[in-house]
KEKE-3310 file (N, C-alpha, C; in steps of 0.2 Angstrom, whole numbers, plus 5000, padded with zeros to 4 digits):
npx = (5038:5046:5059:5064:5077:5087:5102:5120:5120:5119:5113:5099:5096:5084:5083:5078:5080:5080:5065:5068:5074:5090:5092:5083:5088:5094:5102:5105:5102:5114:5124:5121:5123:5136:5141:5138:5142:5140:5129:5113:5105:5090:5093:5110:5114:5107:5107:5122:5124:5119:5126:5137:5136:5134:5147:5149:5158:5154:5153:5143:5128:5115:5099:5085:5066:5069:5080:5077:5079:5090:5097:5095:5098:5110:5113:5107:5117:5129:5127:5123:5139:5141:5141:5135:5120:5113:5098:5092:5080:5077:5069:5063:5055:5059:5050:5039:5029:5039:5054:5057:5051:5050:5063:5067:5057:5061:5073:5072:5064:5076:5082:5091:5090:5080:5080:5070:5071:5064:5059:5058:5045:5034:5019:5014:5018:5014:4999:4998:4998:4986:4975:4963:4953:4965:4965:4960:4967:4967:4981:4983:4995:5002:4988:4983:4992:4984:4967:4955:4956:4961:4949:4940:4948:4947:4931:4931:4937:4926:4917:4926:4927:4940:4950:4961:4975:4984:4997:5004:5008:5015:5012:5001:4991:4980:4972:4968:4962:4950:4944:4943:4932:4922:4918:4919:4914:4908:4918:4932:4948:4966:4980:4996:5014:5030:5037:5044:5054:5060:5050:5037:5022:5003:4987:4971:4954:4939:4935:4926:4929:4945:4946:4943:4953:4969:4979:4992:5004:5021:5036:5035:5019:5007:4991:4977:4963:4947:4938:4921:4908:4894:4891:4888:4877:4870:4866:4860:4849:4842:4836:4825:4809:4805:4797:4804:4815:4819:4811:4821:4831:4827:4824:4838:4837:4837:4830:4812:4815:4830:4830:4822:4828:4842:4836:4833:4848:4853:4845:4848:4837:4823:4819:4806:4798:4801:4796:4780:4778:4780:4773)
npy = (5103:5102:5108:5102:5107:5107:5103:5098:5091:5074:5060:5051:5044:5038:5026:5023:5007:5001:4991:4980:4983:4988:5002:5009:5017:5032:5045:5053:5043:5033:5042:5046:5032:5031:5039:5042:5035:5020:5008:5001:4985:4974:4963:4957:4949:4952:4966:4968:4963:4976:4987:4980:4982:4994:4999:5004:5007:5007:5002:4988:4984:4971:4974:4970:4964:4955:4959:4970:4978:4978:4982:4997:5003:5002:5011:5022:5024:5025:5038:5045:5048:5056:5052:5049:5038:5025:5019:5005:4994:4977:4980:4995:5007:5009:5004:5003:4989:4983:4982:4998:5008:5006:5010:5025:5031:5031:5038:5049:5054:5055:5067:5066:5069:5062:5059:5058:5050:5052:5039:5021:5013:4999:4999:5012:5012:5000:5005:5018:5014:5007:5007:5009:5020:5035:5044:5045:5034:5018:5013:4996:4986:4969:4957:4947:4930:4920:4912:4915:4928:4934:4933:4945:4955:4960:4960:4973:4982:4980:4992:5002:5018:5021:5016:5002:4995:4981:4970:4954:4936:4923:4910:4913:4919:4915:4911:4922:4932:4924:4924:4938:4939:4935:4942:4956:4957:4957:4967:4979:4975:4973:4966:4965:4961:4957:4967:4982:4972:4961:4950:4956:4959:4963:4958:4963:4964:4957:4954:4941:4937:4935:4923:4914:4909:4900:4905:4902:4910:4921:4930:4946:4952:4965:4969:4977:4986:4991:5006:5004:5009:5010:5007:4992:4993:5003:4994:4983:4991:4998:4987:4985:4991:5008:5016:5007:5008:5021:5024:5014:5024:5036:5027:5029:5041:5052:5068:5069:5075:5075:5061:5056:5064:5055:5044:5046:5048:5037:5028:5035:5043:5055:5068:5069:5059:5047:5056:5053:5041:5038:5046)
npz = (5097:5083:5069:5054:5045:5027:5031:5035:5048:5059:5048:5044:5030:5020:5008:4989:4982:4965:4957:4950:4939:4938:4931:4936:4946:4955:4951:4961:4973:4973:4974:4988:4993:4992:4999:5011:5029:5032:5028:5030:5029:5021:5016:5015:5007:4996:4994:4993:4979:4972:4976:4972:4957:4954:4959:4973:4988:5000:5017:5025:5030:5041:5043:5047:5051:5061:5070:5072:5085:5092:5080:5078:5090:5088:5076:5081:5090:5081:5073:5085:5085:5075:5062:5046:5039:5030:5023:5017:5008:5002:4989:4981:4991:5009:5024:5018:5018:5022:5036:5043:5049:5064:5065:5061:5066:5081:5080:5076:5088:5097:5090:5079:5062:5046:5030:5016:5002:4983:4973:4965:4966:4969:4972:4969:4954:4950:4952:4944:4932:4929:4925:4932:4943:4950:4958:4969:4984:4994:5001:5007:5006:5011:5015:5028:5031:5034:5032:5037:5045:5034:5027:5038:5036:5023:5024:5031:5022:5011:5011:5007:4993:4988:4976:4980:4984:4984:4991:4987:4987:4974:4980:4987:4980:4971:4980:4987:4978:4975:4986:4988:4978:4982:4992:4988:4977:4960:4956:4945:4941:4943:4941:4944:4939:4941:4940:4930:4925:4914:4911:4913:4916:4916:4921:4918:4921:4927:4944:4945:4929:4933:4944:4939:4930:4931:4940:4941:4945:4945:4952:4958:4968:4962:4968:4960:4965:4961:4969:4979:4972:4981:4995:5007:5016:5009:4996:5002:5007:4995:4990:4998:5001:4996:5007:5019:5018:5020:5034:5040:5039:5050:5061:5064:5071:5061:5054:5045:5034:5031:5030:5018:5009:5010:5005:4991:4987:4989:4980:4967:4964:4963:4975:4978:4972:4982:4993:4989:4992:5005:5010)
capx = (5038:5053:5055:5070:5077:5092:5109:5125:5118:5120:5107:5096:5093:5082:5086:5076:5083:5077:5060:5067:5079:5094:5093:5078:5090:5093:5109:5105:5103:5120:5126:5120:5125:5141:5144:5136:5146:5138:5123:5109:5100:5086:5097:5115:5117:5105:5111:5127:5124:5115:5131:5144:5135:5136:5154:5149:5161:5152:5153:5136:5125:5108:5094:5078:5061:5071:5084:5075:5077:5098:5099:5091:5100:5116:5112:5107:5125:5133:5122:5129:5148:5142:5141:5127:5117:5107:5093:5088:5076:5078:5067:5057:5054:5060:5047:5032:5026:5046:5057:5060:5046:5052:5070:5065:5055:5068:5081:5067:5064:5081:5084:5091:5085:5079:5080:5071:5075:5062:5062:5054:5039:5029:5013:5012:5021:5008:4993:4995:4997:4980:4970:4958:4954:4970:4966:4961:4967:4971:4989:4986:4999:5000:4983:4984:4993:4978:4961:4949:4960:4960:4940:4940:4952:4943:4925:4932:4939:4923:4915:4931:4927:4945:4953:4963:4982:4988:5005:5002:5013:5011:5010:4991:4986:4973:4964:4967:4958:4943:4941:4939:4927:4916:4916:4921:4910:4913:4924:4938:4956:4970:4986:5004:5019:5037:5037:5051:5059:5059:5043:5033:5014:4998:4983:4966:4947:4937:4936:4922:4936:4950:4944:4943:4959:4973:4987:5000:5010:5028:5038:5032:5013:5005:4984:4974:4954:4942:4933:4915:4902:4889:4891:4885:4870:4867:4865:4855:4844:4840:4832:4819:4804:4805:4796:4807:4823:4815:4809:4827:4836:4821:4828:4843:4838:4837:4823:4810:4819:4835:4830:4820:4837:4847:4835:4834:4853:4855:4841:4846:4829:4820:4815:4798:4796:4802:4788:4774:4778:4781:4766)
capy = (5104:5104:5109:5099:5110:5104:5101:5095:5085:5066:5060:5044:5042:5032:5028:5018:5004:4997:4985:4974:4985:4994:5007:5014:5019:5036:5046:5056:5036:5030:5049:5047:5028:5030:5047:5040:5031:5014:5007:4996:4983:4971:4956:4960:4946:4956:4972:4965:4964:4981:4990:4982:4986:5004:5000:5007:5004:5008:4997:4985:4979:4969:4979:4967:4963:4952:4962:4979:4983:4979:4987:5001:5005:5001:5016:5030:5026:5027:5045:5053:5049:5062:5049:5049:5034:5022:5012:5002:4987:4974:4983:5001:5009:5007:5004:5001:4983:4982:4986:5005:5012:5009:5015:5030:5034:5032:5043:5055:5057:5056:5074:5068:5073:5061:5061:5051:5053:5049:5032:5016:5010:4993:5000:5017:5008:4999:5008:5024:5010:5000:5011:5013:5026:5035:5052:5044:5027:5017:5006:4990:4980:4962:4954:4939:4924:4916:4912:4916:4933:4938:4937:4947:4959:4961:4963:4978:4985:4979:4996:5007:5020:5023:5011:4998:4992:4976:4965:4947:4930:4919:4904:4913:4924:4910:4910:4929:4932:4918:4927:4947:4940:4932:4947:4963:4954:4956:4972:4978:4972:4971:4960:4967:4956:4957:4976:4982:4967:4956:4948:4963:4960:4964:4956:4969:4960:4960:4948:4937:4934:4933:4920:4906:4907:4893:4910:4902:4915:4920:4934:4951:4954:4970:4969:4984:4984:4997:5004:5002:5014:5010:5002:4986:4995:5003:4990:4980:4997:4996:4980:4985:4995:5016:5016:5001:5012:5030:5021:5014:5030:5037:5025:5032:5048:5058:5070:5066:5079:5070:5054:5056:5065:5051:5041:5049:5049:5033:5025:5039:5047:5063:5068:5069:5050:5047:5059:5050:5035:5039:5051)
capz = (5090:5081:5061:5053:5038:5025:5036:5037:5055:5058:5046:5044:5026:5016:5000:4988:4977:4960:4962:4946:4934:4939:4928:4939:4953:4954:4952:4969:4978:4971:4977:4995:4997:4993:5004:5019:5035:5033:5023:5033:5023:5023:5014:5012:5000:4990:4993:4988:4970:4970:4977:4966:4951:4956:4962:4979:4992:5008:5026:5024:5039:5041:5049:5045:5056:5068:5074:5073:5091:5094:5076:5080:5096:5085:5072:5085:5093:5079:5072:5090:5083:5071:5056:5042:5038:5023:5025:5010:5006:4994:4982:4982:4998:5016:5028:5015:5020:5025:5041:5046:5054:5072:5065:5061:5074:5087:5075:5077:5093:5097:5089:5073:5055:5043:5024:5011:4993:4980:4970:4965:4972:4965:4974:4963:4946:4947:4951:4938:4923:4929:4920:4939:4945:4955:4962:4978:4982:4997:5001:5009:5007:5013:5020:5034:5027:5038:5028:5042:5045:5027:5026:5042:5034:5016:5027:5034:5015:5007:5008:5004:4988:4983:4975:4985:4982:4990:4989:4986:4987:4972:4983:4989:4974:4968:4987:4987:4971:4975:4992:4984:4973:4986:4997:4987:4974:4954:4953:4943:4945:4938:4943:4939:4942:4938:4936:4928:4924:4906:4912:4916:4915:4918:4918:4917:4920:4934:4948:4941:4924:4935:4949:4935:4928:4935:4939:4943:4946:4945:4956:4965:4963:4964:4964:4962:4967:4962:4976:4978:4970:4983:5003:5008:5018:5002:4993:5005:5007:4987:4990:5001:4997:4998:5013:5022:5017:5024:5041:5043:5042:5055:5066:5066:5073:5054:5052:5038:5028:5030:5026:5009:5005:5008:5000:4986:4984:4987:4974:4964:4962:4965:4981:4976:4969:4988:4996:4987:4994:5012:5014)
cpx = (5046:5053:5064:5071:5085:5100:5115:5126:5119:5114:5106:5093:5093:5081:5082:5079:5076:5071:5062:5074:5083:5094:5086:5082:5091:5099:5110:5105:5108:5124:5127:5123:5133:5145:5144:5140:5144:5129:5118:5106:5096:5090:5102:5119:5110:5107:5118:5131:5123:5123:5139:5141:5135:5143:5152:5152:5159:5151:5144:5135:5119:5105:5088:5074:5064:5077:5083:5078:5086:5100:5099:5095:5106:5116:5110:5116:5128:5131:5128:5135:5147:5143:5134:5126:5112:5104:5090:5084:5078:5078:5062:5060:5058:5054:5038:5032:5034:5047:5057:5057:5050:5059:5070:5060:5058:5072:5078:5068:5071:5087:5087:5091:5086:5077:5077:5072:5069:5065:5058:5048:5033:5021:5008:5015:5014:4998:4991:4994:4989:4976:4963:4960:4961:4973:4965:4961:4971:4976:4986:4989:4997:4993:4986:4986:4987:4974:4957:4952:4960:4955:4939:4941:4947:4936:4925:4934:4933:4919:4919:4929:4933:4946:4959:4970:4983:4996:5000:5008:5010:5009:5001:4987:4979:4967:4962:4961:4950:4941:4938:4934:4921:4914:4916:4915:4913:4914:4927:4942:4959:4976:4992:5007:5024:5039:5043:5055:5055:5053:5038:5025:5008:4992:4975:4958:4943:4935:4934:4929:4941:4951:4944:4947:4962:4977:4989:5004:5016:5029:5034:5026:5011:4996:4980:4965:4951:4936:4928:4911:4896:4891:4887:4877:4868:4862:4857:4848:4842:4837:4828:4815:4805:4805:4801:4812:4822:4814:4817:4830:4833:4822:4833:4843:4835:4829:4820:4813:4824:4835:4827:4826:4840:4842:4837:4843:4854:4852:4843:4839:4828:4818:4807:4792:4797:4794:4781:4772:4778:4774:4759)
cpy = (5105:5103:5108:5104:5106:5105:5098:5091:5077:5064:5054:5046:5037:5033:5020:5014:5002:4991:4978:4977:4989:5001:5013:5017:5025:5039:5050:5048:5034:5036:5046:5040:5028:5037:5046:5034:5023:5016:5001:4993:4978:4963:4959:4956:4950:4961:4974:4970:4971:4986:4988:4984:4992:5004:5004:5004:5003:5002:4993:4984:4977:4973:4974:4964:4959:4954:4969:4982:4985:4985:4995:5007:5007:5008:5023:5030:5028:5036:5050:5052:5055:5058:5049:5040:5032:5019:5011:4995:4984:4977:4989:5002:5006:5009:5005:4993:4979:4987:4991:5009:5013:5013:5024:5033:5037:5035:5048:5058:5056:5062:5070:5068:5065:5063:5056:5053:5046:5042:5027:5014:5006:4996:5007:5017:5006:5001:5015:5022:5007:5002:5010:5019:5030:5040:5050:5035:5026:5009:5002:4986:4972:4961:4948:4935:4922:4918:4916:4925:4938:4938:4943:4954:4963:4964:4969:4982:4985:4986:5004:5010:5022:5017:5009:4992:4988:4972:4957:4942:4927:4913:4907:4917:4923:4912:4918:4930:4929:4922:4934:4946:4938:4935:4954:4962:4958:4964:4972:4978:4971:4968:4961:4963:4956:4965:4979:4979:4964:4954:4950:4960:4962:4961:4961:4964:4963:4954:4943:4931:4930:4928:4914:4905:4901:4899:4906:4906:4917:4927:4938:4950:4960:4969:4975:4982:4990:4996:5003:5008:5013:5005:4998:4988:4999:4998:4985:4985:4995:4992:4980:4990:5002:5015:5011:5007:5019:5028:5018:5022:5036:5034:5026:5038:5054:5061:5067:5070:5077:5065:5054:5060:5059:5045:5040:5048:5042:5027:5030:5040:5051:5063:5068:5062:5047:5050:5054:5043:5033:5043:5049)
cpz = (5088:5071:5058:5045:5036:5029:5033:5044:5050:5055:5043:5036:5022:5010:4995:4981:4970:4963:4955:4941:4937:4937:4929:4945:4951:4953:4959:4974:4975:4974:4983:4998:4996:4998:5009:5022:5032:5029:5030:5029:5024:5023:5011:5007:4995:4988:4989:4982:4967:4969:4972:4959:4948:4957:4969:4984:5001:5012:5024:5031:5037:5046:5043:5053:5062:5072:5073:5081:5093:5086:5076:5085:5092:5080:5077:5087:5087:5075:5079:5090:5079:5064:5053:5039:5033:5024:5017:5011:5001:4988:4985:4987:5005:5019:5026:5014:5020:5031:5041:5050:5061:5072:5065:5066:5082:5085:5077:5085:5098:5095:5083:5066:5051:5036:5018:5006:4992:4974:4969:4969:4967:4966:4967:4955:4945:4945:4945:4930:4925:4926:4929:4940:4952:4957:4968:4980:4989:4999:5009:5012:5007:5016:5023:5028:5029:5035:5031:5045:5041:5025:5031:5037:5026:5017:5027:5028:5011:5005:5006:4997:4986:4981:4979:4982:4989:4985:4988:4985:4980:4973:4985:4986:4970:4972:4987:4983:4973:4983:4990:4982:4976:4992:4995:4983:4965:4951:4948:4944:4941:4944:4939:4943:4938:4937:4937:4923:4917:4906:4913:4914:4920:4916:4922:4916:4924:4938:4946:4936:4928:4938:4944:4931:4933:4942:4944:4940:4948:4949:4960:4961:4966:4964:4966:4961:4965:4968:4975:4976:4976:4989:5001:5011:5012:4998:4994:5007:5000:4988:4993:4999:5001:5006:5021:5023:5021:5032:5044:5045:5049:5061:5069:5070:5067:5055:5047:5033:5025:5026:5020:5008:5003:5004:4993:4984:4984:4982:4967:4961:4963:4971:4982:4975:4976:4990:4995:4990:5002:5014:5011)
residu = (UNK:UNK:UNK:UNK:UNK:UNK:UNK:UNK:UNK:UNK:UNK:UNK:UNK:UNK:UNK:UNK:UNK:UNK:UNK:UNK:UNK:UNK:UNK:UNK:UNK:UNK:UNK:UNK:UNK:UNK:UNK:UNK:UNK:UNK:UNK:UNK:UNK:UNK:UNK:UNK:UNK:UNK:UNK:UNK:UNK:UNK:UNK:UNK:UNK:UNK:UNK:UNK:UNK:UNK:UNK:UNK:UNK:UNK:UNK:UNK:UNK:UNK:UNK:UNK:UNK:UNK:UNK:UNK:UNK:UNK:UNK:UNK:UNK:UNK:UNK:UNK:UNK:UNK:UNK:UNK:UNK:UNK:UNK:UNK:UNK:UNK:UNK:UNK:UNK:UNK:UNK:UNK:UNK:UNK:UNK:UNK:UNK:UNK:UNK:UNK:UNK:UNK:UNK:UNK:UNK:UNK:UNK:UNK:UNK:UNK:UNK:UNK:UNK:UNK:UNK:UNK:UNK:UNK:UNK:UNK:UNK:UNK:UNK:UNK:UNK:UNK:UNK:UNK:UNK:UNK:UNK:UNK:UNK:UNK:UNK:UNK:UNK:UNK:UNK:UNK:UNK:UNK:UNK:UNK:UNK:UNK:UNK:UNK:UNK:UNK:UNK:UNK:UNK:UNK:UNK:UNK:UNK:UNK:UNK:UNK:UNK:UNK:UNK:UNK:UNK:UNK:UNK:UNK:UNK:UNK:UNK:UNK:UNK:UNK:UNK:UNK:UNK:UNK:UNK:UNK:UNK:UNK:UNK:UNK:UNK:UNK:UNK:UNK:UNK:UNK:UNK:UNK:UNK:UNK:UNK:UNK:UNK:UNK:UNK:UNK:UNK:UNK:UNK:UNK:UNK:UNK:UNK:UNK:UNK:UNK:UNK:UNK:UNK:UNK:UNK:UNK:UNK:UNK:UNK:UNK:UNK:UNK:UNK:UNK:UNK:UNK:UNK:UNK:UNK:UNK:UNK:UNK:UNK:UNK:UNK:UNK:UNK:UNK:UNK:UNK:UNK:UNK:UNK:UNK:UNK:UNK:UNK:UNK:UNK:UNK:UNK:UNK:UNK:UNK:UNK:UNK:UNK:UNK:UNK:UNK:UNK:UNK:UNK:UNK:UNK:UNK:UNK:UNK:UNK:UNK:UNK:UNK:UNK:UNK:UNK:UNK:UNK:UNK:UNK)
# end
């Protein structure tokens, strides 16, 4: 066990950049990039731009998914010189459906302190404007570029009750979209894209609507999915008769008290209207 409190230690901070407008960055992240030894970045011609507009004059490096493992090594050494350290992404977060994971992991277990600083993030932009529900909701990300991968994937999410935040490409937003619909079935959804930025929208329907539009669409997407009100073996329970439904969960082990419960809960009915039909 170990309990990291605030220091003056060799420290791995993550620091979140704007996901479209500069003037979302924060005064604490323009602070800590310009105080710290060296900056790591995912594209330092993107980075670049971020850093002269701030006028920050800090050492740049690349740290992205294909040199995670020499970078990596590269950032501990420099830590036990007694140097502090930036990790940024393009945009938003480091190490949400971008590089950092394995870096900070190894900072970690390597004895020294990690700091993130709050900031941007397309995932939670998006989702507290969608008008879904989003007290409990879960992050996704990317699914499979691959067809047969991405049904697989969605199978496996189709009986999830929070709502459900994914990233999306607009080269595969079309097939995405016509895939949800033919497996999550006709939901609510909404489709942000550009967020921040002069071209900021959203589009609000539910898959059915959305599935027979063209969207060709333009920059980042963000898609948010309301969860399901009722499982698939729900669903498919409802469609057999009382007694079918009752006899399944009997199957499973459940006493007869149990299972005209869960009947009842899941036809919503009384447990009485149940009884009648079983006995």
């Amino acid at each position: 066990m170990r309990i990291q409190k605030a220091s003056n230690n060799p420290t791995l901070y993550l620091v979140p950049t704007p996901i479209g407008n500069f003037e979302d960055m924060t005064f604490r992240s323009v602070d800590i990039l310009n105080r710290v030894d060296m900056i790591f970045c995912e594209d330092t011609r993107v980075t670049k731009i971020l850093l002269s507009h701030f006028n920050i004059k800090t050492p740049l490096s690349s740290y992205h998914i294909f040199n995670e493992e020499d970078k990596s090594n590269e950032i501990i050494d420099v830590l036990r010189d007694g140097k502090k350290i930036a990790l940024v992404s393009d945009a938003g977060l480091p190490c949400i459906s971008d590089p950092g994971y394995l870096l900070v992991k190894r900072v970690l277990d390597s004895g020294f302190d990690v700091v993130s600083l709050p900031g941007a993030s397309a995932s939670l932009t998006a989702l507290i404007a969608s008008g879904l529900p989003c007290d409990k909701f879960f992050f996704y990300g990317f699914l499979d570029h691959k067809k047969s991968q991405k049904e697989k994937e969605l199978l496996l999410l189709r009986d999830n009750k929070e709502t459900i935040i994914f990233y999306e490409s607009p080269m595969r937003i079309k097939e995405t979209i016509d895939l949800m619909y033919q497996i999550l079935g006709n939901r609510e959804v909404v489709i942000a894209r550009e967020l921040t930025k002069k071209y900021e929208e959203y589009t609000r329907g539910t898959l059915e609507e959305i599935a027979s539009l063209d969207l060709t669409l333009k920059g980042e997407i963000v898609v948010i999915i309301k969860g399901t009100s009722e499982t698939y073996l729900q669903i498919d329970l409802n469609q057999k008769s009382i007694k079918e439904h009752f006899n399944h969960y009997l199957k499973q082990g459940l006493l007869e008290k149990e299972a005209m419960k869960l009947v009842a809960k899941d036809r919503k009915i009384s447990k009485s209207e149940v009884y009648k039909e079983v006995k």
